[in-house]
VOBA-889285 format. One record per atom (N, C-alpha, C, O): residue in one letter; x, y negated, z. Coordinates in steps of 0.05 Angstrom, whole numbers, plus 5000, padded with zeros to 4 digits. Layout:
AXYZ/...
//
This chain:
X584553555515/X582253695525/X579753535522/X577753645511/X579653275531/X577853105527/X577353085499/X574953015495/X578653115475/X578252975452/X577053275445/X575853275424/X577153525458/X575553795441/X573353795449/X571553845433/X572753705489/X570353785486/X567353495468/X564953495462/X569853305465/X567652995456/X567353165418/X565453115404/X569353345410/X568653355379/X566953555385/X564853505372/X566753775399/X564953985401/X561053845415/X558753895408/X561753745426/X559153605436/X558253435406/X555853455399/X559953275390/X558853165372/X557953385350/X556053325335/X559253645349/X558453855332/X555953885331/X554453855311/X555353955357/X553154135363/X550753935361/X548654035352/X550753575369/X549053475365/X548553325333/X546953145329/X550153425314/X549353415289/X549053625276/X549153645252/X548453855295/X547454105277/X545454195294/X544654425293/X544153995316/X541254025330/X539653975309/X540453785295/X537054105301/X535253955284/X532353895311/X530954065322/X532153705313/X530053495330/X527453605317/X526853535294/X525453835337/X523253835326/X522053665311/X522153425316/X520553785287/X518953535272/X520453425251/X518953385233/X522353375247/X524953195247/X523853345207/X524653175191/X523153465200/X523453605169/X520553395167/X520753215149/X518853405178/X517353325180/X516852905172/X515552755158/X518652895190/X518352505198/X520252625169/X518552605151/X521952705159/X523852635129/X522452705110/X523652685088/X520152785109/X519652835081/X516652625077/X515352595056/X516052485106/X514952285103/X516651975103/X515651765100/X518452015105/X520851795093/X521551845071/X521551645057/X522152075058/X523152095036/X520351995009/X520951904986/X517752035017/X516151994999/X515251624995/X514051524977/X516151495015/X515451195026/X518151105009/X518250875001/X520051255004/X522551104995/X522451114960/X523450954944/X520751364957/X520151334929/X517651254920/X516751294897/X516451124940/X514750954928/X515750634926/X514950454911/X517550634943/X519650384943/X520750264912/X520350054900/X522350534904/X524050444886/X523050464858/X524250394837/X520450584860/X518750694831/X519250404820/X519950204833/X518850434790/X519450134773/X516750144769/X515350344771/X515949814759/X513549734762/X512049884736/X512950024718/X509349794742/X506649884714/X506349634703/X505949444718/X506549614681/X505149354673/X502849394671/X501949614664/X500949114678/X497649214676/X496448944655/X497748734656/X494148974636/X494148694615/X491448654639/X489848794652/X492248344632/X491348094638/X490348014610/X491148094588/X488247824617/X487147654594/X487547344605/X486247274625/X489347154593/X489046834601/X487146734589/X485946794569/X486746504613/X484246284603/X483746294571/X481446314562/X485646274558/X485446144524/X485346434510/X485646454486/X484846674528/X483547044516/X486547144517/X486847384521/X489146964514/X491947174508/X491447364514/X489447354529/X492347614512/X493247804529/X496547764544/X498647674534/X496147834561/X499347814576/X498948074599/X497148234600/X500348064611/X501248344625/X502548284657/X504548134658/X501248394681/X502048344707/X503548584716/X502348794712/X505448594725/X506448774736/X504048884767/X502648744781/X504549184767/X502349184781/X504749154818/X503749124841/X507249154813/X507548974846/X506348754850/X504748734868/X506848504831/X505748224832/X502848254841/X502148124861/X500748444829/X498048484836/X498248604872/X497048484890/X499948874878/X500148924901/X499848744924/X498448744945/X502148554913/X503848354932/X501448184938/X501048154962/X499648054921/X497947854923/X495547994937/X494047844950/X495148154936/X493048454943/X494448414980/X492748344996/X496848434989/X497048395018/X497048135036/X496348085059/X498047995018/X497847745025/X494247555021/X493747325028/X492447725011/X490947535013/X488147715035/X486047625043/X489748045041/X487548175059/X489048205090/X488348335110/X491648015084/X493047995116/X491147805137/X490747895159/X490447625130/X487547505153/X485547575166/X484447485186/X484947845148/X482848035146/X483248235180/X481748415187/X485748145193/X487248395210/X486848635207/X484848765215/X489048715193/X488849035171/X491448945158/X492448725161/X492349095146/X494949165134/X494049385107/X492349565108/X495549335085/X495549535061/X497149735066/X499149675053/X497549945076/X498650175079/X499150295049/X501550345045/X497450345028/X498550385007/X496150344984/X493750374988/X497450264960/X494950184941/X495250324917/X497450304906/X493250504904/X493250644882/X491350504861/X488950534864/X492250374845/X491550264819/X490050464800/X491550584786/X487650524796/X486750674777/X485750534750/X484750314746/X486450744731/X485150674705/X487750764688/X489950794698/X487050814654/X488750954635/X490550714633/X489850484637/X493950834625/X495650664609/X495450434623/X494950424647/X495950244606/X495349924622/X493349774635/X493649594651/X491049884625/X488949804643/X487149864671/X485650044677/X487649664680/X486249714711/X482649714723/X481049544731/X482449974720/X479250044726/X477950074749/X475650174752/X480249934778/X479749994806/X482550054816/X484750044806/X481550144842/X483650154865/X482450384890/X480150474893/X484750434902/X484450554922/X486250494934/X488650554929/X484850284965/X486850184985/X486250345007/X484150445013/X489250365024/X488850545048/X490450355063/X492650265057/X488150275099/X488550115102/X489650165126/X489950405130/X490349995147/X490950025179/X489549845196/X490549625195/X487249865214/X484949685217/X486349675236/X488549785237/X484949505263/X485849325281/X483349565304/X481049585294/X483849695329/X482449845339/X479549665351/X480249435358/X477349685353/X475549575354/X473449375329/X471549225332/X475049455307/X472949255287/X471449355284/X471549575295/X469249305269/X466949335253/X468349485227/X469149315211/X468649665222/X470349785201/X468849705183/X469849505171/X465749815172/X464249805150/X463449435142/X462249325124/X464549365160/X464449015160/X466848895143/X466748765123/X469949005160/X471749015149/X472549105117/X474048975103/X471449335111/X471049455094/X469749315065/X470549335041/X468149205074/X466549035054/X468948815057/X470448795038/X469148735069/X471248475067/X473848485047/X475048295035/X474348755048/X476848795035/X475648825010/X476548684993/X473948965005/X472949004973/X472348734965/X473548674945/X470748534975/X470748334960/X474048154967/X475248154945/X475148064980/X477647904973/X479948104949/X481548014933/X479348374953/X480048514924/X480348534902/X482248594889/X478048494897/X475448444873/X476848114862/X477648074839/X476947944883/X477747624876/X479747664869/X480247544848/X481647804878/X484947794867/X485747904834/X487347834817/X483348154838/X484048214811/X482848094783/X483948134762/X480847964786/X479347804777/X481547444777/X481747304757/X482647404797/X484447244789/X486547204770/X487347024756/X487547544779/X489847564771/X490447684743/X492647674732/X488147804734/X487347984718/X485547814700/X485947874676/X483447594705/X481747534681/X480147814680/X480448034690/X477847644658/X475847844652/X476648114649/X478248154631/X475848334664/X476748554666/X475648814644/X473748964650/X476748844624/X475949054612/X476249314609/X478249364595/X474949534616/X472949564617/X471449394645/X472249474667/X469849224645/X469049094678/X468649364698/X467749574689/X469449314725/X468249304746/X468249134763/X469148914763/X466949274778/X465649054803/X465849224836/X465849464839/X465949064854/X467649184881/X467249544883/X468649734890/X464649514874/X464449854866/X466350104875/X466350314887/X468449874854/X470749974834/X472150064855/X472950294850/X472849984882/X475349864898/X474250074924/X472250014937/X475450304931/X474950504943/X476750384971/X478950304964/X476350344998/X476650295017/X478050465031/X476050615034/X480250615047/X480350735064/X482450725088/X484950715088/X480250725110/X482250615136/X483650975144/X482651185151/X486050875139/X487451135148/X489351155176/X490951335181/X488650865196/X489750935221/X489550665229/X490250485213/X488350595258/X487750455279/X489850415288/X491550585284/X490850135307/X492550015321/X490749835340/X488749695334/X492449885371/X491549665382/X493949525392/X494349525416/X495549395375/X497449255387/X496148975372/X494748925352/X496948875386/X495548495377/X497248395364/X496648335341/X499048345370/X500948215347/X502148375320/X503848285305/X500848605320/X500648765295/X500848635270/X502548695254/X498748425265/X498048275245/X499148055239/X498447925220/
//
């Protein structure tokens, strides 16, 4: 008796669908394929003109790690420009509740700008922070966020 009504209770609570629930999965399902996408290569120019080629994670990766001080987080980064070359960005960010956003904002475009310029060498076609579109797409006030 006990073991029908524990399988019937388990029935019914895996064929409940949890308001929303299509909702939170198809915003998991799009974060998972941005996960597993395989990289872009992007050309680089070395000191001595080579050309060589950055994967655009390695660019990502150095892209969070150098605007994590900044308190903000990369929520997601869109690499623009044809084929292999990189003509800008579009970062969407997670600010810290109370900053100076348009302060912040500038901040991120220029330590941006440095990374890809580091990482990248002279950039052809050039831009300049211009290039690097900003967007805070959600506030936190938890402190240890960062």
């Amino acid at each position: 008796m006990t073991d029908d009504v524990l399988s019937r209770a388990g029935d019914a609570a895996r064929s409940y669908a949890e308001p929303g629930w299509v909702d939170i999965s198809a915003t998991i399902k799009q974060r998972l394929r941005t996960v597993t996408q395989g990289s872009r290569p992007i050309r680089a120019a070395a000191d001595n003109g080579t050309t060589l080629f950055v994967t655009d994670r390695v660019l990502i990766s150095a892209l969070r790690v150098a605007i994590a001080p900044l308190r903000c987080e990369l929520e997601r980064v869109q690499l623009t420009g044809p084929g292999d070359t990189c003509t800008g960005a579009v970062l969407d960010v997670v600010g810290s509740y109370g900053q100076d956003l348009q302060y912040l904002a500038d901040q991120i475009r220029t330590t941006a700008y440095r990374v890809f310029t580091d990482l990248l060498g002279p950039i052809d076609p050039p831009f300049g922070t211009d290039g690097i579109d900003v967007v805070i797409t959600d506030l936190t006030t938890a402190p240890d966020h960062y």
